[in-house]
C-alpha positions as CSV (number, residue, x, y, z in Angstrom):
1,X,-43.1,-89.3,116.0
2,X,-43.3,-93.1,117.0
3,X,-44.7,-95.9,115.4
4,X,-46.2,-99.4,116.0
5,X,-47.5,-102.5,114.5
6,X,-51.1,-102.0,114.1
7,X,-53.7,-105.1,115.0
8,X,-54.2,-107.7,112.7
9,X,-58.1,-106.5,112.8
10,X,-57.3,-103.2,111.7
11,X,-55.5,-104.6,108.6
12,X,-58.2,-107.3,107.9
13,X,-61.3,-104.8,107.8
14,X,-59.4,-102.6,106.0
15,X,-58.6,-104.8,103.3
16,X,-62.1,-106.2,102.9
17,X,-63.3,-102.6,102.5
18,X,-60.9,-101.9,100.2
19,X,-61.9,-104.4,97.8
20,X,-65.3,-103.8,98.5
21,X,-65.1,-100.0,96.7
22,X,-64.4,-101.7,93.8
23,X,-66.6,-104.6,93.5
24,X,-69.1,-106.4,96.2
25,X,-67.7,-109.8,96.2
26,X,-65.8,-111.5,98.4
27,X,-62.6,-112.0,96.8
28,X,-60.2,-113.8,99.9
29,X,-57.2,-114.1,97.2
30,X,-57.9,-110.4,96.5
31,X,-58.6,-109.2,100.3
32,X,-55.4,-110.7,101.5
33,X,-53.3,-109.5,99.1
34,X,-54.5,-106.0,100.1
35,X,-54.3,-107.3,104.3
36,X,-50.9,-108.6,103.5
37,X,-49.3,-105.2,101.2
38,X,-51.2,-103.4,104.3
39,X,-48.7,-105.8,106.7
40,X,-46.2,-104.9,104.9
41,X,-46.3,-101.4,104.4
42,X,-46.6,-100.9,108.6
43,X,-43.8,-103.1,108.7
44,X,-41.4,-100.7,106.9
45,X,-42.6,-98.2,108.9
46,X,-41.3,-99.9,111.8
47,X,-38.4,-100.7,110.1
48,X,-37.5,-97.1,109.2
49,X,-38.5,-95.8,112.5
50,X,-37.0,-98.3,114.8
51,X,-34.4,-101.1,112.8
52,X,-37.0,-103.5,113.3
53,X,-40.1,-104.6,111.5
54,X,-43.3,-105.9,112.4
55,X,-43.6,-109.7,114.2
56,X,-45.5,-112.7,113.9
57,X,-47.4,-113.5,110.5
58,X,-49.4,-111.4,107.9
59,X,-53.0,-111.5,108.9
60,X,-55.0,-113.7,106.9
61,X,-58.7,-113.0,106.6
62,X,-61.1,-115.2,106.4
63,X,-65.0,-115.5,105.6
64,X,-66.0,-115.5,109.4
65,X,-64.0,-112.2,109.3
66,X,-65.5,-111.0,106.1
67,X,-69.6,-111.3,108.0
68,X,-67.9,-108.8,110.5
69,X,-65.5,-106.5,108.7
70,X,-68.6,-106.0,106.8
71,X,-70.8,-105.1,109.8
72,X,-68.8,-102.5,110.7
73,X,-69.6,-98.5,110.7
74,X,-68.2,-96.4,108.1
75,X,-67.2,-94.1,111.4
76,X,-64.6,-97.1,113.1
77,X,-63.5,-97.6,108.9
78,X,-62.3,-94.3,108.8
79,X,-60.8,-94.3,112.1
80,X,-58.6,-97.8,111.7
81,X,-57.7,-96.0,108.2
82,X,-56.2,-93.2,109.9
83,X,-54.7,-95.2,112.8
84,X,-52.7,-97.2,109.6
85,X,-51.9,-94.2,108.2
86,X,-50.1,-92.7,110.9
87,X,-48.6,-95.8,111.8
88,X,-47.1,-96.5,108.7
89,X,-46.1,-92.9,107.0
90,X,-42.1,-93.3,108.7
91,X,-41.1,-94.3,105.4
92,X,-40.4,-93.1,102.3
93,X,-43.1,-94.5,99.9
94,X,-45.5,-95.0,102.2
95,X,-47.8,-91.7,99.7
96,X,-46.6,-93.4,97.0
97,X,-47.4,-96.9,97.7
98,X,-50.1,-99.5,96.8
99,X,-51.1,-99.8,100.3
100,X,-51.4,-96.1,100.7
101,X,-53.8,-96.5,97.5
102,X,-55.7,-99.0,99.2
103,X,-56.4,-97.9,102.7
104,X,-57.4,-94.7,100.7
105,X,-59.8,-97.0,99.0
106,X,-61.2,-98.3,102.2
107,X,-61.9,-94.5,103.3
108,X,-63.4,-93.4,100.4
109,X,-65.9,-96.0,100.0
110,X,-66.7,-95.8,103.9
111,X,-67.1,-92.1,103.3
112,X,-69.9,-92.7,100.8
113,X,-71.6,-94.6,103.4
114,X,-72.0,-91.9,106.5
115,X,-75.1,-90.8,107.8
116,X,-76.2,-87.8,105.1
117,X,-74.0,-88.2,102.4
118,X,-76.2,-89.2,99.9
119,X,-78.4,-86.1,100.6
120,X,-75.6,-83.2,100.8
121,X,-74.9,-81.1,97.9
122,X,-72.9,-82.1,94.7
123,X,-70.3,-79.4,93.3
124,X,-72.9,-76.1,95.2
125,X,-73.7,-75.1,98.7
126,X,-75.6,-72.7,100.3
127,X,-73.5,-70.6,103.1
């Protein structure tokens, strides 16, 4: 398996959709915290994997970046989840971790917001 530092995007529309499952507000102090754990956690990875971590700074998101991370489809949220996932499972604690938590986050509230969700069954379906 090989690993590598994901895009400062991916980490920044993450976070904002992280917090955004758990309140609509746009929290910067909140988001980056999330962006910057996110950083992190990819940068053990890399770490792990390779004896070196991720370069340059943490992302920092900001409102222009909020507009867009907002604009995005629930599809290309998923997809950056999974891309951070498998980019930064080489350690440990990645399962365990609050990054993990969040990017989980992120998924589940972009899951509420595919096409048909709200009109599939709850709990019974008809095979």
């Amino acid at each position: 398996m090989s690993a590598f530092q994901v895009e400062d995007n991916c980490i920044k529309l993450l976070a904002v959709w992280a917090v955004y499952s758990q309140c609509d507000q746009d929290d910067l102090g909140e988001i980056n915290k999330i962006a910057k754990l996110m950083w992190g956690a990819n940068s053990m990875s890399l770490q792990a994997r390779y004896g070196e971590g991720c370069v340059g700074k943490i992302p920092k998101v900001t409102k222009a970046d909020l507009k867009r991370a907002r604009a995005c489809s629930a599809v290309v949220v998923i997809k950056q989840a999974h891309c951070l996932d498998y980019q930064s499972c080489e350690h440990d604690d990645w399962y365990t971790s609050e990054a993990y938590k969040h990017m989980r986050d992120a998924i589940d509230h972009a899951t509420t917001r595919l096409d048909g969700y709200d009109d599939a069954p709850w709990g019974n379906v008809d095979l």
